[in-house]
C-alpha positions in Angstrom: 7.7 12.0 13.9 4.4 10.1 13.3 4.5 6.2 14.0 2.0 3.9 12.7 1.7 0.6 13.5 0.5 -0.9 9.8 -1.6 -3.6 12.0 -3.9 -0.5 14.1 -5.0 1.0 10.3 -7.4 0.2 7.8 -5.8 -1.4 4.6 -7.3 2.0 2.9 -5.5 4.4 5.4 -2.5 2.2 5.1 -2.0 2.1 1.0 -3.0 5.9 1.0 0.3 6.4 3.3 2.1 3.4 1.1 1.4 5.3 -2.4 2.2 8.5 -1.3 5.5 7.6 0.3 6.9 5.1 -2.1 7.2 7.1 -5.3 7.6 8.0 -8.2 6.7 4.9 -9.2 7.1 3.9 -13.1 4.2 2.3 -14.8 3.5 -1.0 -16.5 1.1 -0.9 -19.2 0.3 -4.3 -19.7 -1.6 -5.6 -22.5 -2.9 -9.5 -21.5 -5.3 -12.2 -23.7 -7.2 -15.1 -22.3 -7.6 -18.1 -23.9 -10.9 -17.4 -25.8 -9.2 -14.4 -27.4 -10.5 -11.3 -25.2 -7.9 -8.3 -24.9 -7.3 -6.5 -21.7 -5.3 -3.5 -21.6 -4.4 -2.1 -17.7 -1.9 0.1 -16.0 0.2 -1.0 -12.4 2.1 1.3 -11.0 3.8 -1.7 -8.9 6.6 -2.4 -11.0 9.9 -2.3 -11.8 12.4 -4.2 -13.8 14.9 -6.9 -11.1 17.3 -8.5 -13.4 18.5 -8.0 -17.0 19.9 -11.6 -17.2 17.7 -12.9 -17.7 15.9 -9.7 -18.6 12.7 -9.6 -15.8 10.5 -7.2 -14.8 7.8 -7.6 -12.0 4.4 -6.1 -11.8 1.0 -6.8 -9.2 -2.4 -6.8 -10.3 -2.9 -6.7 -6.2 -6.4 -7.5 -5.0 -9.1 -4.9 -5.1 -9.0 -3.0 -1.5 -12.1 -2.6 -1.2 -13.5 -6.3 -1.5 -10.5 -8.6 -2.4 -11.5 -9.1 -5.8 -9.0 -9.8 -8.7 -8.8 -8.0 -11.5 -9.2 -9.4 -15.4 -5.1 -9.2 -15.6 -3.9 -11.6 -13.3 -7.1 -13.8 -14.4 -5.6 -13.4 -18.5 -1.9 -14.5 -17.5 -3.3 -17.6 -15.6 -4.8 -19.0 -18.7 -2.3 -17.7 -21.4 1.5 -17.0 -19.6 2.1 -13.9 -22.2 1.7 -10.7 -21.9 3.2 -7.2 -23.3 4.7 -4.1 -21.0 3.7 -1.0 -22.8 5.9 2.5 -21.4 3.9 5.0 -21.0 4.8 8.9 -21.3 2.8 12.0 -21.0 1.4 12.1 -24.5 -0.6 9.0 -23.8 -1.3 9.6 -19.7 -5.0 10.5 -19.9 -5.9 7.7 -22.4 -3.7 5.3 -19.9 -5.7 6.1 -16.7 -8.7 6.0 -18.7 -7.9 2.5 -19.5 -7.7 1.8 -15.7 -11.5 2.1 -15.7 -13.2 -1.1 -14.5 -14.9 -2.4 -17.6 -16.7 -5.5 -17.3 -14.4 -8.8 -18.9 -14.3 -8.7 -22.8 -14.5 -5.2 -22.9 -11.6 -4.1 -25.3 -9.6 -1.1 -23.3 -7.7 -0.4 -26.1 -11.1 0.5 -28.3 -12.5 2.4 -24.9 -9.5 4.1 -24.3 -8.9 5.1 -28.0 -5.1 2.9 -28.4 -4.0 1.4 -31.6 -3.5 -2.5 -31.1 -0.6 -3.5 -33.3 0.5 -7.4 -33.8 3.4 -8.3 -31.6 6.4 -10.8 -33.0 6.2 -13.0 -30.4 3.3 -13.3 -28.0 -0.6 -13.5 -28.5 -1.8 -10.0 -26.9 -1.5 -7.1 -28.6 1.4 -3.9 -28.5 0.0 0.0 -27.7 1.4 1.8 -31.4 1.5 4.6 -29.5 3.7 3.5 -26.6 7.3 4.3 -27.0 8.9 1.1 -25.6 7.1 -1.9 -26.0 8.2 -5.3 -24.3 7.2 -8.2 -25.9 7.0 -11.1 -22.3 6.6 -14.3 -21.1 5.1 -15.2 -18.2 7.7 -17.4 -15.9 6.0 -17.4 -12.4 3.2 -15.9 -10.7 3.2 -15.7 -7.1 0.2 -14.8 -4.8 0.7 -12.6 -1.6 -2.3 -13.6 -0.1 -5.8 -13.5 -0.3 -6.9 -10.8 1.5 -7.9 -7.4 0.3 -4.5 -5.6 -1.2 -2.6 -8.8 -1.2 -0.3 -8.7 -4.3 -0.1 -11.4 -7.1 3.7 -10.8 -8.6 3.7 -11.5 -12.4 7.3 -12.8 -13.1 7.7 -11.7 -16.7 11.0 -12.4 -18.8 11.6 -10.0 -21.5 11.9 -11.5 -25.2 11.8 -8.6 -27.6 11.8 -4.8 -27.1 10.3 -2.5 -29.3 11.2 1.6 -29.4 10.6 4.5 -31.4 13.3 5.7 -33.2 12.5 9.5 -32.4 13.4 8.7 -28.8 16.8 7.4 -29.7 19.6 10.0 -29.7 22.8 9.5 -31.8 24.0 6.8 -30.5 20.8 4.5 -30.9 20.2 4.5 -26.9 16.9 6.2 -25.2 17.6 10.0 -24.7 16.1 10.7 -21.3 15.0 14.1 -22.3 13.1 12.9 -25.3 11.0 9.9 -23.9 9.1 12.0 -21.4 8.5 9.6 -19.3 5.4 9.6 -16.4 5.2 8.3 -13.2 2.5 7.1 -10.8 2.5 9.2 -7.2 -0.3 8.9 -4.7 -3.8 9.5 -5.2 -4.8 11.2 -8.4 -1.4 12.7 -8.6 1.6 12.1 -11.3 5.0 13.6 -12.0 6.4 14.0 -15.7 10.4 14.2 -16.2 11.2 17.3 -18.2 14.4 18.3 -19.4 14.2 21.0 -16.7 14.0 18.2 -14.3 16.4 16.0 -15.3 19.9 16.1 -12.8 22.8 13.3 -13.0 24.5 12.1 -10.0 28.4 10.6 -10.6 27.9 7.1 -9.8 30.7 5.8 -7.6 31.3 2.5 -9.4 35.1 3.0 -10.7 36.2 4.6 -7.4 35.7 4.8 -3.7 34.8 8.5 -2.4 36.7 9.5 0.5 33.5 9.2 2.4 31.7 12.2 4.4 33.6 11.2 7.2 37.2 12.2 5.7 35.7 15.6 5.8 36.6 18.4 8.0 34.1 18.7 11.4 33.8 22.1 10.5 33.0 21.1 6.9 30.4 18.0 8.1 28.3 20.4 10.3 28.7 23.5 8.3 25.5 25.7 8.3 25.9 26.5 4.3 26.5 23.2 3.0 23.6 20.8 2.4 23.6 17.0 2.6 23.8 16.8 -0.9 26.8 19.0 -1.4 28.3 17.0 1.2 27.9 13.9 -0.5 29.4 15.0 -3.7 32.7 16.1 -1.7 32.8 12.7 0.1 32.6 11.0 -3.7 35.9 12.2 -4.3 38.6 9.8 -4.7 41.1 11.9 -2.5 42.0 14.4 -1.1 44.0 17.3 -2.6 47.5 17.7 -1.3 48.5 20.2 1.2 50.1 22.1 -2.2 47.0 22.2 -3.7 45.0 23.4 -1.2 47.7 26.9 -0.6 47.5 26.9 -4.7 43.9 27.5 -4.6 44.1 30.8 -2.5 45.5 32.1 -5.8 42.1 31.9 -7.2 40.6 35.4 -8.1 37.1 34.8 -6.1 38.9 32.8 -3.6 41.3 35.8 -3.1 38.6 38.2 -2.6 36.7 36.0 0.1 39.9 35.9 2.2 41.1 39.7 1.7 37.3 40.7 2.9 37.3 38.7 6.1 40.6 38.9 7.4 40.7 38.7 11.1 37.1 37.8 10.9 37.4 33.5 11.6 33.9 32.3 12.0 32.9 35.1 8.3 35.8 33.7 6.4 34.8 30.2 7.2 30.6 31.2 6.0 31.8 32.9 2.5 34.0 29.9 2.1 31.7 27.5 2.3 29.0 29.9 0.2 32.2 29.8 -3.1 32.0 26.2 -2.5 28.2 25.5 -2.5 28.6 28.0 -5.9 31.7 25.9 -7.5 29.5 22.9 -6.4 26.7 24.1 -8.5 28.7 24.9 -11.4 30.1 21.0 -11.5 33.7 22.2 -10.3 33.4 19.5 -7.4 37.2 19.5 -7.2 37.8 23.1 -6.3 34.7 22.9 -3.6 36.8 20.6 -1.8 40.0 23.0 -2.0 38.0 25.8 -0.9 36.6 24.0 2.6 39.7 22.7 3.4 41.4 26.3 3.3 
């Protein structure tokens, strides 16, 4: 395993390693104004939303690498504490990183990049018409990392109104993750866009408490089939299956076949077992996969 010491590397090796690592990262779209009435439009990929009461997402317009500078962002929110966090999906993504370009101050990015600035309800700058969230925020604290090149500067912003497009809504009026597709900042020139086909759902264990890994057979913890991810839906099981249960499941047709076909054969039995579970566990019958490795 490679071990770096951040303090032996150049800021530039050591954000190259950062970005790359630490990702997907979403992406704020933040549209800013200074007092004299320029627009600046800017993506960050260092962002993320901390609390929802009160609703507050934080984002960092960190200082240039190369020579410390700071960019025409952070210099907006100092003078007017408003800003608005555009989401941005793949139908927009070239126009976004275009906007990234370093324009001299009072350049519009929303004219460069070819947006659509529509009035917000609230706060001076300017929404992006064809984002499909738009969050309308004030700025509560900004805190400087540093003043080196790459220190951060975190923009404490506190969510007033939210905008979205109904055609991202499903019937319920909440955001359909399949329909909002959504991008995300990686490292270097590279981005990832969430697809249907790449879409999964993990049961949360909020209302229960799994029976943990370690309530698992040995034999079942260091199988050669199962992966640590069907291992950690087994342990999210609230409990085991009775003794009953178990002997019930040998009744099962594929279950049957497995342990017609490898009697007197231990250590094949034990494989094709664990191969019907990894199957069941793919098919969302997480249940069963724990009655077939405990056979």
């Amino acid at each position: 395993m490679l071990t770096i010491d951040v303090t032996t590397i150049s800021s530039v090796q050591l954000q190259n390693y950062l970005q790359y690592a630490i990702a997907p990262r979403p992406i704020c779209f933040a549209s800013t104004i200074d007092q004299e009435g320029n627009i600046n439009l800017s993506p960050f990929s260092f962002f993320n939303m901390f609390s929802t009461n009160p609703p507050m997402c934080i984002f960092s317009p960190s200082r240039r690498v190369r020579d410390g500078s700071t960019k025409h962002t952070l210099e907006n929110v100092l003078e007017v504490k408003e800003c608005v966090i555009n989401i941005v999906n793949y139908p927009m993504v070239q126009q976004m990183s275009l906007a990234s370009t370093e324009y001299v101050k009072g350049i519009n990015e929303f004219e460069k990049a070819g947006f659509t600035m529509f009035p917000s309800e609230l706060v001076k700058p300017p929404r992006v018409a064809e984002a499909p969230v738009q969050m309308e925020c004030l700025v509560k604290e900004i805190i400087h990392l540093g003043d080196q090149p790459g220190a951060g500067n975190l923009i404490l912003a506190e969510i007033k109104l939210i905008h979205i497009k109904e055609e991202i809504l499903d019937a319920d009026g909440k955001i359909d993750q399949e329909k909002i597709d959504l991008v995300a900042r990686l490292g270097g020139d590279w981005y990832c866009r969430v697809t249907p086909e790449s879409l999964f759902k993990v049961a949360k264990p909020l209302t229960t408490l799994g029976i943990g890994v370690d309530a698992l057979p040995k034999a079942v913890r260091n199988s050669y089939v199962l992966s640590g991810n069907d291992l950690g839906r087994l342990g999210n099981i609230e409990q085991l299956p009775s003794a009953d249960e178990v002997d019930e499941m040998q009744r099962n047709s594929q279950v049957k076949e497995v342990l017609d076909a490898t009697i007197g054969d231990a250590n094949n039995r034990e494989r094709e077992l664990h191969e019907l579970a990894k199957q069941f566990l793919a098919e969302g019958n997480v249940l069963d996969a724990l009655k077939v490795v405990l056979l």
